[in-house]
DSSP file (Angstrom, degrees, kcal/mol; ACC not computed):
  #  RESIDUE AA STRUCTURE BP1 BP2  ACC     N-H-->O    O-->H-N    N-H-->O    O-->H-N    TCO  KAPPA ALPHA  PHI   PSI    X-CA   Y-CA   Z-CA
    1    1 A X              0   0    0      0, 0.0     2,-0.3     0, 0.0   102,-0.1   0.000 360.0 360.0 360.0 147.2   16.2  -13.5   -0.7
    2    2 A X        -     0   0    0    100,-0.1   102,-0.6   103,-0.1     2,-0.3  -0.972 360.0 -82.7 176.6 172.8   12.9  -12.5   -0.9
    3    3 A X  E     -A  103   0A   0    141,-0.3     2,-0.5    -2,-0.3   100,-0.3  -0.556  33.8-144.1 -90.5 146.0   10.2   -9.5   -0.4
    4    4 A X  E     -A  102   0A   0     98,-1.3    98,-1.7    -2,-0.3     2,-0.3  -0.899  13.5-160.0 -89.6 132.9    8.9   -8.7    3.0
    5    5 A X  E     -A  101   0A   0     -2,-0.5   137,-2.3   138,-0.5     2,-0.3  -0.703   9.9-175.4-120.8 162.7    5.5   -7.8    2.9
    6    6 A X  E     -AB 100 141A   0     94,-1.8    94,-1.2    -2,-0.3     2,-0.5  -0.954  15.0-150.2-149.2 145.0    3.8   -5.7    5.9
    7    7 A X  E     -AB  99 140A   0    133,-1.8   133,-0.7    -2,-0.3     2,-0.3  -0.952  11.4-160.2-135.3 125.3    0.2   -5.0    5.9
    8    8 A X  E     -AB  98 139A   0     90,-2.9    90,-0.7    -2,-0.5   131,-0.2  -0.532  16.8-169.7 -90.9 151.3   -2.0   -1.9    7.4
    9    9 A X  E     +AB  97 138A   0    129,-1.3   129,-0.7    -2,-0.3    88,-0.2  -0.481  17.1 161.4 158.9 122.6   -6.2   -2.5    7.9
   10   10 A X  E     -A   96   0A   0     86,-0.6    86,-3.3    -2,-0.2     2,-0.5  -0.639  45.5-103.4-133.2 152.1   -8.1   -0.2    8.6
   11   11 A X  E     +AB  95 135A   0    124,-1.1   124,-0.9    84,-0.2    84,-0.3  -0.852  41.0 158.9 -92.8 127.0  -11.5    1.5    8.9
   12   12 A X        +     0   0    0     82,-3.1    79,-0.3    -2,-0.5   122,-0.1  -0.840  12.7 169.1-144.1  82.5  -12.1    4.0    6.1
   13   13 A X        +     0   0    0     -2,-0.2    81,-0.1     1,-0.2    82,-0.1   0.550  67.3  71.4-117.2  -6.6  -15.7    4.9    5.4
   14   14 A X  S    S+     0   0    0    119,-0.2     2,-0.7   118,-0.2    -1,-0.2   0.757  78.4  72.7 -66.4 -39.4  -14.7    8.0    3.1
   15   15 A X        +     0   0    0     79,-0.1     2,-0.4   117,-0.1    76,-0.4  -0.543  47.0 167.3 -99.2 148.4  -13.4    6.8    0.1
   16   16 A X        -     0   0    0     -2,-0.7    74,-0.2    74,-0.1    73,-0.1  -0.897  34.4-110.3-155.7 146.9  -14.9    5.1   -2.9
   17   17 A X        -     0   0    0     72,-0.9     5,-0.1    -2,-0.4     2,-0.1  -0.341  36.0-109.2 -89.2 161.8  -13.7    4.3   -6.4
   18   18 A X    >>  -     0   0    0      1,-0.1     3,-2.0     3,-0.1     4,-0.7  -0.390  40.8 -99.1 -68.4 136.3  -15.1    6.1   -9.2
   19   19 A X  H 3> S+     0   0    0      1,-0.3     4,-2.3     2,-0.3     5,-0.2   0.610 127.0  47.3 -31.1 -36.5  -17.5    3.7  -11.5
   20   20 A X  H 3> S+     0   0    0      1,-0.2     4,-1.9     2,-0.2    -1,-0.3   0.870 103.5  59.7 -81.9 -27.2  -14.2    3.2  -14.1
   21   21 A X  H X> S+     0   0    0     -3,-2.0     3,-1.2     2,-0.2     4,-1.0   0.975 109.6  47.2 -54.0 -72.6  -12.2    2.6  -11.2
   22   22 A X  H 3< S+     0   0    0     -4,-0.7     6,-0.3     1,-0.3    -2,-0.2   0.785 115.7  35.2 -14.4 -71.2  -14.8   -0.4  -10.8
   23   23 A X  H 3< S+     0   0    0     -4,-2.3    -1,-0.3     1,-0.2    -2,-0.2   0.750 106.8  65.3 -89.7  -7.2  -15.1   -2.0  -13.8
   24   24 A X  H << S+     0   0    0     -4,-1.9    -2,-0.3    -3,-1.2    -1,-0.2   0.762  92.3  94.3 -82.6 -29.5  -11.5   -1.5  -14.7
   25   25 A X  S >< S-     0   0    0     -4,-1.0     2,-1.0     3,-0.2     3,-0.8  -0.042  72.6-119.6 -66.7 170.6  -10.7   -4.0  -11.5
   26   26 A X  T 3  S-     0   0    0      3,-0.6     3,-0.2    29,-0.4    29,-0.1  -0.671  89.3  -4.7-122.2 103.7  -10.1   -7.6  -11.3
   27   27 A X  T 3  S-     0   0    0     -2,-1.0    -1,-0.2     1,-0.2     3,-0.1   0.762 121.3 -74.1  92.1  53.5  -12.1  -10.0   -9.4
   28   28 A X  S <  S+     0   0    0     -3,-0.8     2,-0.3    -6,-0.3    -1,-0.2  -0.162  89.9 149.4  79.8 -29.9  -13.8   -6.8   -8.2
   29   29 A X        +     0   0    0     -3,-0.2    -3,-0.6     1,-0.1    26,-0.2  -0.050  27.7 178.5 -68.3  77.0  -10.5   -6.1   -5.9
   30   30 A X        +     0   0    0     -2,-0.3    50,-0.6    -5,-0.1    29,-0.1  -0.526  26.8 135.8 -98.7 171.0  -11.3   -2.1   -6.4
   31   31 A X     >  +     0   0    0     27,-0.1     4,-3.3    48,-0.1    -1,-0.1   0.180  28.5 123.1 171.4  -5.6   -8.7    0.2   -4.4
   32   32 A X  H  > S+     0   0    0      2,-0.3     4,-1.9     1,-0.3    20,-0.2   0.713  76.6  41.3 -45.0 -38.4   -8.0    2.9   -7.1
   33   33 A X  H  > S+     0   0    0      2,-0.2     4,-2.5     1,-0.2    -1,-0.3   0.727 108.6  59.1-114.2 -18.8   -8.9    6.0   -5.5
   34   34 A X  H  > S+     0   0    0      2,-0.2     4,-2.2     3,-0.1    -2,-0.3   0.981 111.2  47.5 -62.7 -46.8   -7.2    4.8   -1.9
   35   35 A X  H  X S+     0   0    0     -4,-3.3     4,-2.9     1,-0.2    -2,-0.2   0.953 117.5  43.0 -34.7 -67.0   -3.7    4.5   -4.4
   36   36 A X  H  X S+     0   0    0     -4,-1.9     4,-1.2     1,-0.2    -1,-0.2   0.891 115.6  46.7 -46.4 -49.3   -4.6    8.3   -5.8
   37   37 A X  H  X S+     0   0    0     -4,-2.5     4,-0.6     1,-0.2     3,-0.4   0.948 118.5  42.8 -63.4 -55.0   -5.5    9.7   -2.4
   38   38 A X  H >X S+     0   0    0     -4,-2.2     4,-2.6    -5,-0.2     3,-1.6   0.878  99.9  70.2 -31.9 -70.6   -2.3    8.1   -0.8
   39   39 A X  H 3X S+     0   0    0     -4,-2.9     4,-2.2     1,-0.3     5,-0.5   0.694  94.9  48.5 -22.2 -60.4    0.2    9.0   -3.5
   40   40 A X  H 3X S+     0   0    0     -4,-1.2     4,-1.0    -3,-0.4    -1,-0.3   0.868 117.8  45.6 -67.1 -23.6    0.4   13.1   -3.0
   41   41 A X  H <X S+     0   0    0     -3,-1.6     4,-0.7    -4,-0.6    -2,-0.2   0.803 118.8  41.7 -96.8 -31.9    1.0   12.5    1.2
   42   42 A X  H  <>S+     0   0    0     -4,-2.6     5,-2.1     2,-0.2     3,-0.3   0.892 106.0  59.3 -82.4 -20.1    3.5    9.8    0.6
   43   43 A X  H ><5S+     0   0    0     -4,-2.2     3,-2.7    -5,-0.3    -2,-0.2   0.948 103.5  72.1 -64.8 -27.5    5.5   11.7   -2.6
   44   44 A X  H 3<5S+     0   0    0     -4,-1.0    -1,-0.2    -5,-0.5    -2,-0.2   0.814  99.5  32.8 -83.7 -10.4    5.9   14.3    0.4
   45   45 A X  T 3<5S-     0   0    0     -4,-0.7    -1,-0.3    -3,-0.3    -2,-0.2   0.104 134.2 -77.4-135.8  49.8    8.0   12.8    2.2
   46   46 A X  T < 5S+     0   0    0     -3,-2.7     2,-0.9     1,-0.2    -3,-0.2   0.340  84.1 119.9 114.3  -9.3    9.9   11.1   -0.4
   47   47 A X      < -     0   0    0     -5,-2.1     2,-0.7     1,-0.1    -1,-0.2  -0.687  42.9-160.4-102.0 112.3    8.3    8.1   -1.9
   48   48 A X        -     0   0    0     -2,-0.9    16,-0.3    16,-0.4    -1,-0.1  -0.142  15.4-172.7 -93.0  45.8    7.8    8.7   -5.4
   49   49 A X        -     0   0    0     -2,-0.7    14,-0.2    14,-0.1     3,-0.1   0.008  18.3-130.1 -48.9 136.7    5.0    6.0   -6.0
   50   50 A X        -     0   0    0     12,-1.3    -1,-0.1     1,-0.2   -11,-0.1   0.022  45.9 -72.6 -71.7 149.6    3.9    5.5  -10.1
   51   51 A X        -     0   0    0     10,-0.1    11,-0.3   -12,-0.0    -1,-0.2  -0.540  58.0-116.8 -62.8 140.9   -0.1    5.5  -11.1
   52   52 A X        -     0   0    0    -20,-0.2     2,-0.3     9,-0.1     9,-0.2  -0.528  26.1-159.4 -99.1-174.9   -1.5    2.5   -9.9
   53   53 A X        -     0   0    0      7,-0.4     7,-2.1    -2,-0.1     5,-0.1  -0.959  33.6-103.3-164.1 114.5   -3.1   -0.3  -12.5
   54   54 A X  E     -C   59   0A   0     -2,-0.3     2,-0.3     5,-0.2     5,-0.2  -0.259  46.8-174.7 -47.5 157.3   -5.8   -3.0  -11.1
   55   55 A X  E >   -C   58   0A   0      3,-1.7     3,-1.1   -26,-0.2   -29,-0.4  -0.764  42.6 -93.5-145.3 169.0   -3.9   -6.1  -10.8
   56   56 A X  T 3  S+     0   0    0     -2,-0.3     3,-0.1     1,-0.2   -27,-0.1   0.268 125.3  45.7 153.7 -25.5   -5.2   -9.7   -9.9
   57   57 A X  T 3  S-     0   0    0      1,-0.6     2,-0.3   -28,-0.1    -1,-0.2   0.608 127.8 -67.4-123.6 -22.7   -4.3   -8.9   -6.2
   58   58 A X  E <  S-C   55   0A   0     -3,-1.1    -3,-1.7   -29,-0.2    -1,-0.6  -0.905  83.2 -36.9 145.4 176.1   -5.7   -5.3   -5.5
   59   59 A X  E     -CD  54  78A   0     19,-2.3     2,-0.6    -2,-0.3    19,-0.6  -0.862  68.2-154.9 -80.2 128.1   -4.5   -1.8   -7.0
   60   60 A X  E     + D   0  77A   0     -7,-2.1     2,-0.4    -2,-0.4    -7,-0.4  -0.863  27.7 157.5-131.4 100.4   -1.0   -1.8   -7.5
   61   61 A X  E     - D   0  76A   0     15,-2.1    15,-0.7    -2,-0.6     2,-0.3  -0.897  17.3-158.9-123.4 142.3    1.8    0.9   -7.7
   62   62 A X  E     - D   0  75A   0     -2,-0.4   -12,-1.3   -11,-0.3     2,-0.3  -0.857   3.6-158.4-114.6 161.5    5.8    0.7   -7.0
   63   63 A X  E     - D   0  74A   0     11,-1.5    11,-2.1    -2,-0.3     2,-0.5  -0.839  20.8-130.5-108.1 147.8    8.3    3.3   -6.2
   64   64 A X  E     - D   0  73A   0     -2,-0.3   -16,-0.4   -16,-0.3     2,-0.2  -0.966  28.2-175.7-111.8 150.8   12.0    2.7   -6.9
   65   65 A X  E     - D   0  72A   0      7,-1.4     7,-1.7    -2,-0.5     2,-0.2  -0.913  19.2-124.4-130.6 122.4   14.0    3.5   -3.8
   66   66 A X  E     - D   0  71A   0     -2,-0.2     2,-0.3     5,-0.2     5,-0.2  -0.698  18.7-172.7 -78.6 167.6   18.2    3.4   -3.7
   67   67 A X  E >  S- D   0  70A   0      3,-1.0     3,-4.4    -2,-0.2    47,-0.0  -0.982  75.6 -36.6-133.4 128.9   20.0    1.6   -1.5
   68   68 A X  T 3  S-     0   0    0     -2,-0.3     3,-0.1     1,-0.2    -2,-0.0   0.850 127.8 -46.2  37.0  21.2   24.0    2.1   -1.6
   69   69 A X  T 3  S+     0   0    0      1,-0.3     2,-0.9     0, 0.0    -1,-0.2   0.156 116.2 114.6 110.0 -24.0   23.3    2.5   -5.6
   70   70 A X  E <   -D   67   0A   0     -3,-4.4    -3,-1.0     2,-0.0    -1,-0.3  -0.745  65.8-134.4 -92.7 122.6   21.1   -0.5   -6.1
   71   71 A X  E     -D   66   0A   0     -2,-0.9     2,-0.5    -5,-0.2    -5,-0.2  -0.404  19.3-165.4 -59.1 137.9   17.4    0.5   -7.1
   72   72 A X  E     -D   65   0A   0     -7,-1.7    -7,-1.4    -2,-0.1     2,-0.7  -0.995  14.5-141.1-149.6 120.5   15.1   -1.8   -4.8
   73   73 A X  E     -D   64   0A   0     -2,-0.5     2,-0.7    -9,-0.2    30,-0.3  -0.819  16.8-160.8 -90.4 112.9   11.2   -1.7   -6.5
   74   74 A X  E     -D   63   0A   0    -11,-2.1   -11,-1.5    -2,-0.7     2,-0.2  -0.900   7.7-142.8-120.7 148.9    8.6   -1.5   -3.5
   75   75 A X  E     -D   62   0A   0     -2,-0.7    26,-1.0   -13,-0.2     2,-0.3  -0.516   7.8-161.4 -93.9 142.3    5.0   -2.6   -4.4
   76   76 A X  E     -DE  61 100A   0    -15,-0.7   -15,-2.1    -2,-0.2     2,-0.3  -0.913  17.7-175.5-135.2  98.8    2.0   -0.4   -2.6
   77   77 A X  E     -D   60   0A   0     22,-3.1     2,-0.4    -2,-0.3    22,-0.2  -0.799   6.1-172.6 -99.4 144.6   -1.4   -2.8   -3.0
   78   78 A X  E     +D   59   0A   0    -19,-0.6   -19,-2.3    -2,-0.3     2,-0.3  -0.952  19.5 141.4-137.7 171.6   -4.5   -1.4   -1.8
   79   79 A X  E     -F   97   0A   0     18,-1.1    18,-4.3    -2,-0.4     2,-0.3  -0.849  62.6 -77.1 164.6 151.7   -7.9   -3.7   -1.6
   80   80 A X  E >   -F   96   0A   0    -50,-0.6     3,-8.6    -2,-0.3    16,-0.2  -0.434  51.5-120.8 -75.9 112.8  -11.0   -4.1    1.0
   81   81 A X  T 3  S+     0   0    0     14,-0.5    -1,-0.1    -2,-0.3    15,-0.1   0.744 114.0  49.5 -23.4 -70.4   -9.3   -6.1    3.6
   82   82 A X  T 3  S-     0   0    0     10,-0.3    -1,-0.3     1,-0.2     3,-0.1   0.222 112.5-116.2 -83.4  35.6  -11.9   -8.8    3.1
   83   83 A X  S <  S+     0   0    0     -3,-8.6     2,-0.6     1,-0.2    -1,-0.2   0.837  82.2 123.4  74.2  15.0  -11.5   -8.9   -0.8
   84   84 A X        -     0   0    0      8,-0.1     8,-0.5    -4,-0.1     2,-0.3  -0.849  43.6-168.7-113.6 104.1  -15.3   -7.7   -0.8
   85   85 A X  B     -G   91   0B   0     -2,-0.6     6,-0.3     6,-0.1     5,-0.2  -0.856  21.1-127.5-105.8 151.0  -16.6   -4.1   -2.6
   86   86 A X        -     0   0    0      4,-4.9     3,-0.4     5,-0.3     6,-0.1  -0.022  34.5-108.7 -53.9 163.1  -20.3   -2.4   -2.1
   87   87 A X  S    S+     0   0    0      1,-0.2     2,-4.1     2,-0.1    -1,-0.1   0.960 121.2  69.5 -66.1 -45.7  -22.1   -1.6   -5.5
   88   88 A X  S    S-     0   0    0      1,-0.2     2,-0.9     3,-0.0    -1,-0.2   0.102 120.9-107.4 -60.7  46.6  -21.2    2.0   -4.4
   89   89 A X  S    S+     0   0    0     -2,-4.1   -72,-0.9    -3,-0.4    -1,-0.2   0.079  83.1 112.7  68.1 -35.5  -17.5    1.4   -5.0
   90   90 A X  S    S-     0   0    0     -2,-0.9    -4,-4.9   -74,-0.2    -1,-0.2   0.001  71.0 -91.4 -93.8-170.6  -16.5    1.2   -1.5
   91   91 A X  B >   -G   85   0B   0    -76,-0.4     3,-0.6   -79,-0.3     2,-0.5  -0.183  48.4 -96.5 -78.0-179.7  -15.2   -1.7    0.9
   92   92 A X  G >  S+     0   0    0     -8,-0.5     3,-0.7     3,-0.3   -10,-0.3  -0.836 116.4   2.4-110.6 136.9  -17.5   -3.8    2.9
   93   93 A X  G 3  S-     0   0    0     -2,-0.5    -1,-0.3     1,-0.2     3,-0.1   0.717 116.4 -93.1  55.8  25.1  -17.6   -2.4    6.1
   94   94 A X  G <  S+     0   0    0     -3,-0.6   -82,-3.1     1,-0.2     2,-0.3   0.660  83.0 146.5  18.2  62.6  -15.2    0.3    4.7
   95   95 A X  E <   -A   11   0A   0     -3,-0.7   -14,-0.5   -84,-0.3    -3,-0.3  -0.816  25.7-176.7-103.2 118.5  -12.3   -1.9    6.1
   96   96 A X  E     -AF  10  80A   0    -86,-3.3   -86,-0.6    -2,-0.3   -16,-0.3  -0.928  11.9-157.5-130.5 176.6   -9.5   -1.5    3.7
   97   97 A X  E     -AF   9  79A   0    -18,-4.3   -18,-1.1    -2,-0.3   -88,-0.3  -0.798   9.7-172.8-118.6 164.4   -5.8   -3.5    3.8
   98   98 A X  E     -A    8   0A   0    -90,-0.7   -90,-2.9    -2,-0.2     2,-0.3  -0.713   4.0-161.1-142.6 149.4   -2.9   -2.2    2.3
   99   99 A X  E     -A    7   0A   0     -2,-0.2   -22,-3.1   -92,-0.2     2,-0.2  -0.861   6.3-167.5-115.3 142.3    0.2   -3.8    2.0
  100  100 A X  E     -AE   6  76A   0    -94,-1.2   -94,-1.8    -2,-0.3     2,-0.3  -0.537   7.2-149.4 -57.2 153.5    3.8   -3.0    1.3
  101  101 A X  E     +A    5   0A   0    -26,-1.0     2,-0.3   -96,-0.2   -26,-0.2  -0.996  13.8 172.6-153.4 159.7    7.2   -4.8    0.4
  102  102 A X  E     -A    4   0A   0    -98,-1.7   -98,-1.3    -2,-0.3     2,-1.1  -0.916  30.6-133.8-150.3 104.2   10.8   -4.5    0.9
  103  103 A X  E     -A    3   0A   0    -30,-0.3  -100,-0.2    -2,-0.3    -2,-0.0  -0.709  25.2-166.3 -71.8 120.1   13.6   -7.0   -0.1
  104  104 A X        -     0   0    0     -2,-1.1    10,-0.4  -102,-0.6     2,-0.2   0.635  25.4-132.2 -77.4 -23.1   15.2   -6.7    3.0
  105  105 A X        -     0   0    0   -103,-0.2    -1,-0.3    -3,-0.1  -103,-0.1  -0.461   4.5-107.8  96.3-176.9   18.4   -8.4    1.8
  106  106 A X  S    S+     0   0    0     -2,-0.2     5,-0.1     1,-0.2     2,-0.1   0.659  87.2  79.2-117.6 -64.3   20.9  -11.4    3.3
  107  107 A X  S >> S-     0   0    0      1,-0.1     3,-3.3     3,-0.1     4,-0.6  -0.350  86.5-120.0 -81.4 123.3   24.3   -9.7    4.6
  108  108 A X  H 3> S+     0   0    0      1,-0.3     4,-1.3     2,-0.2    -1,-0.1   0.522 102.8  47.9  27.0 -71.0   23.7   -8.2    8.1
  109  109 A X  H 3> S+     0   0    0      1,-0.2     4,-0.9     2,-0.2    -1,-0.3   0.643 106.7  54.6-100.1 -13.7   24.4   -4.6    7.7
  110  110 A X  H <> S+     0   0    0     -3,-3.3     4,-0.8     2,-0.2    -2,-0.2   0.466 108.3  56.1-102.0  13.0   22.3   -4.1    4.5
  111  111 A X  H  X S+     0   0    0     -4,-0.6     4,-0.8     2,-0.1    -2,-0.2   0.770 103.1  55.5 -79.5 -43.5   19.2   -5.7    6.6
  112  112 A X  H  X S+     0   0    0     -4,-1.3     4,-1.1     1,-0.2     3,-0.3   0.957 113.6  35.4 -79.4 -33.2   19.6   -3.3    9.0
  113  113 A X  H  X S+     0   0    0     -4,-0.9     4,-2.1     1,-0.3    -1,-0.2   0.765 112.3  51.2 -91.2 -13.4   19.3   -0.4    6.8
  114  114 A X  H  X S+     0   0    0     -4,-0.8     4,-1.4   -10,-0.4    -1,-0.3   0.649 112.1  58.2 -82.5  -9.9   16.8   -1.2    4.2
  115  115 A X  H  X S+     0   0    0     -4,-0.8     4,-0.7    -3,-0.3    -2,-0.3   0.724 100.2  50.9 -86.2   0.6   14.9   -2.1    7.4
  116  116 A X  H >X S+     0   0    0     -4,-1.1     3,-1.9     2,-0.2     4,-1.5   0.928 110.0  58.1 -85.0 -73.1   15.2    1.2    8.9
  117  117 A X  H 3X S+     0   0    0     -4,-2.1     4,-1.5     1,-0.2    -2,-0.2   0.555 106.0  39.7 -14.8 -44.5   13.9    2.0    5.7
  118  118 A X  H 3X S+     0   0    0     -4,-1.4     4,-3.1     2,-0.2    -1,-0.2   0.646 105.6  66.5 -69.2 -26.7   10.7    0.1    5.5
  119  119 A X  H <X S+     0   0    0     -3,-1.9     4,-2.4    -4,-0.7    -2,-0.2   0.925 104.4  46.3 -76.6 -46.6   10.3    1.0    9.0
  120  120 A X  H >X S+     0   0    0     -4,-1.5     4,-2.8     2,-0.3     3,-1.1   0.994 114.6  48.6 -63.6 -76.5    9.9    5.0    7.5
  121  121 A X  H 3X S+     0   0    0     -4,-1.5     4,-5.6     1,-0.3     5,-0.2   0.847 105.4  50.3 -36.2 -50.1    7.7    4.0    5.0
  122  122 A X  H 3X S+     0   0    0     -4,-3.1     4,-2.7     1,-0.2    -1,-0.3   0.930 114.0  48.6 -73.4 -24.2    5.6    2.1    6.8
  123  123 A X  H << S+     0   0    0     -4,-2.4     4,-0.2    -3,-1.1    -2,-0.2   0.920 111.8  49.1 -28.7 -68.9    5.3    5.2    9.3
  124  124 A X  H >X S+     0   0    0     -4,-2.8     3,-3.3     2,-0.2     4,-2.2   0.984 105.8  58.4 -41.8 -59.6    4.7    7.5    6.6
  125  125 A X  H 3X S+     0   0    0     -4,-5.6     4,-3.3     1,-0.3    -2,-0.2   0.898 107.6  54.8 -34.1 -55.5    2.0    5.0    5.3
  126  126 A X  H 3X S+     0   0    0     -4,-2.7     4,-0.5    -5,-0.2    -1,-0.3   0.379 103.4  43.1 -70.6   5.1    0.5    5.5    8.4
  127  127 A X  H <> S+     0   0    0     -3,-3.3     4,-2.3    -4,-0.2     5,-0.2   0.707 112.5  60.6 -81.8 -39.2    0.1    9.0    8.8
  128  128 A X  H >X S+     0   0    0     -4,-2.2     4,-1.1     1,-0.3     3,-0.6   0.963 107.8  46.9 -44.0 -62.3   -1.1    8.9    5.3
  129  129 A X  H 3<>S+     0   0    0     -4,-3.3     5,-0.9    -5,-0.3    -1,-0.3   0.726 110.9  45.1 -36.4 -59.7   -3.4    6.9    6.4
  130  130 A X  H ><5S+     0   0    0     -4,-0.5     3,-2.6     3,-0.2    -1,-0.3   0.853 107.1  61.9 -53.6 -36.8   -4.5    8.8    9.4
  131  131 A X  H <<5S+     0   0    0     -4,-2.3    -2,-0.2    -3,-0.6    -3,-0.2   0.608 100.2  50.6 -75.9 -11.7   -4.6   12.0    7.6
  132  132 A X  T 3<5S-     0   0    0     -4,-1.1    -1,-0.3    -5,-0.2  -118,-0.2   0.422 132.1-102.0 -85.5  -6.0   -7.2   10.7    5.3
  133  133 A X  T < 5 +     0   0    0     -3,-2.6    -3,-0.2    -5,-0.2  -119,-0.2   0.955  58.1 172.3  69.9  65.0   -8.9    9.8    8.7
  134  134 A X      < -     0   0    0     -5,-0.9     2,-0.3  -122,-0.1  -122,-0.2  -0.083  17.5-154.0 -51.8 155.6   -8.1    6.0    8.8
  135  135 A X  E     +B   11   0A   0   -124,-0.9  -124,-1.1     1,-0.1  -126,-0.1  -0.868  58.2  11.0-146.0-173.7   -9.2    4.6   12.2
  136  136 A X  E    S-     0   0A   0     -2,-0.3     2,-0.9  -126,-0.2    -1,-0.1   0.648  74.6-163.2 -25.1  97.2   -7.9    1.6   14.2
  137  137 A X  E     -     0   0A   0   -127,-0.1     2,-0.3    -3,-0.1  -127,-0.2  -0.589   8.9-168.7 -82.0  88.3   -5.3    1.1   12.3
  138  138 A X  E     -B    9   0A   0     -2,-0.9  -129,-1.3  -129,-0.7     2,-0.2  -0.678   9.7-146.8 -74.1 132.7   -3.6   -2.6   12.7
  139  139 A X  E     -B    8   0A   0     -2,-0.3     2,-0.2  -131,-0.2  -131,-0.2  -0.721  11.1-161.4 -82.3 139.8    0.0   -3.7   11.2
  140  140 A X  E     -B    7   0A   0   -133,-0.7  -133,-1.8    -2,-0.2     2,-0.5  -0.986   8.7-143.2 -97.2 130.9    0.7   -7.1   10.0
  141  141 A X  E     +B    6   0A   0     -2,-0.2  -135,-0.2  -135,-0.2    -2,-0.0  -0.630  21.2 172.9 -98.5 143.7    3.8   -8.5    9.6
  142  142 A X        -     0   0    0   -137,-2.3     2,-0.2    -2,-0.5  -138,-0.1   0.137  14.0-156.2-100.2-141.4    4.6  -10.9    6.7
  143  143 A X              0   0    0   -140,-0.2  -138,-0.5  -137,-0.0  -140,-0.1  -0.776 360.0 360.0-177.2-166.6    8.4  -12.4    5.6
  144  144 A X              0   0    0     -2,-0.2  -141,-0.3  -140,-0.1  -140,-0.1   0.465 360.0 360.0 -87.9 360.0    9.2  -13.7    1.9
């Protein structure tokens, strides 16, 4: 068992985080105001992501999701694809990544359906994403 990660990056030259947003990240890995901006277009269709909190990795918020009863925590990172930010807050070359995760599960039939699940999300992510005007938008796929 283990999380599946999938990762969007993208060109974004609009947003940039506010100066506390700044110094409140860690090892510069700003991303604060891509969480905020995200958050209201993903709660609408259904992903009820938390305020995010710099973290070591990026800005970092989960949603709890069920699955058949079991609560499944999925992590939402955002960060400047190449780890880099301008003094004006934003990303260098206003390239940003964000990544998702999903334990996908072992037995068969709960694989398929928490992956249909991630599969939504990461759809939704990507309209979010366009609708903020995101451009050439790339998926990567990870594994645990």
């Amino acid at each position: 068992m283990g999380v599946t990660t999938w990762t969007a990056v993208f060109t974004l030259p609009s947003i940039r985080d506010r100066p506390e947003d700044v110094a409140a990240s860690i090892n510069s890995l700003i991303g604060g105001e891509l969480q905020r901006r995200l958050a209201p277009l993903l709660r609408s269709q259904g992903w009820g992501f938390a305020s995010p909190t710099p973290e070591d990795h990026g800005w970092h918020s989960e949603a709890q999701v069920s699955d058949d009863s079991k609560a499944l925590i999925v992590p939402l990172v955002t960060c400047p694809e190449l780890d880099e930010a301008t003094p004006d807050g934003g990303a260098l070359d206003d390239r940003w990544r964000v990544v998702i995760g999903m334990d996908l599960g072992l037995m068969p039939g709960t694989k398929a359906r928490r992956l249909m699940m991630f599969r939504r999300l990461a759809a939704d992510l990507d309209a979010a994403c366009r609708t903020l005007g995101a451009q050439d938008i790339d998926w990567e796929v990870g594994g645990p």
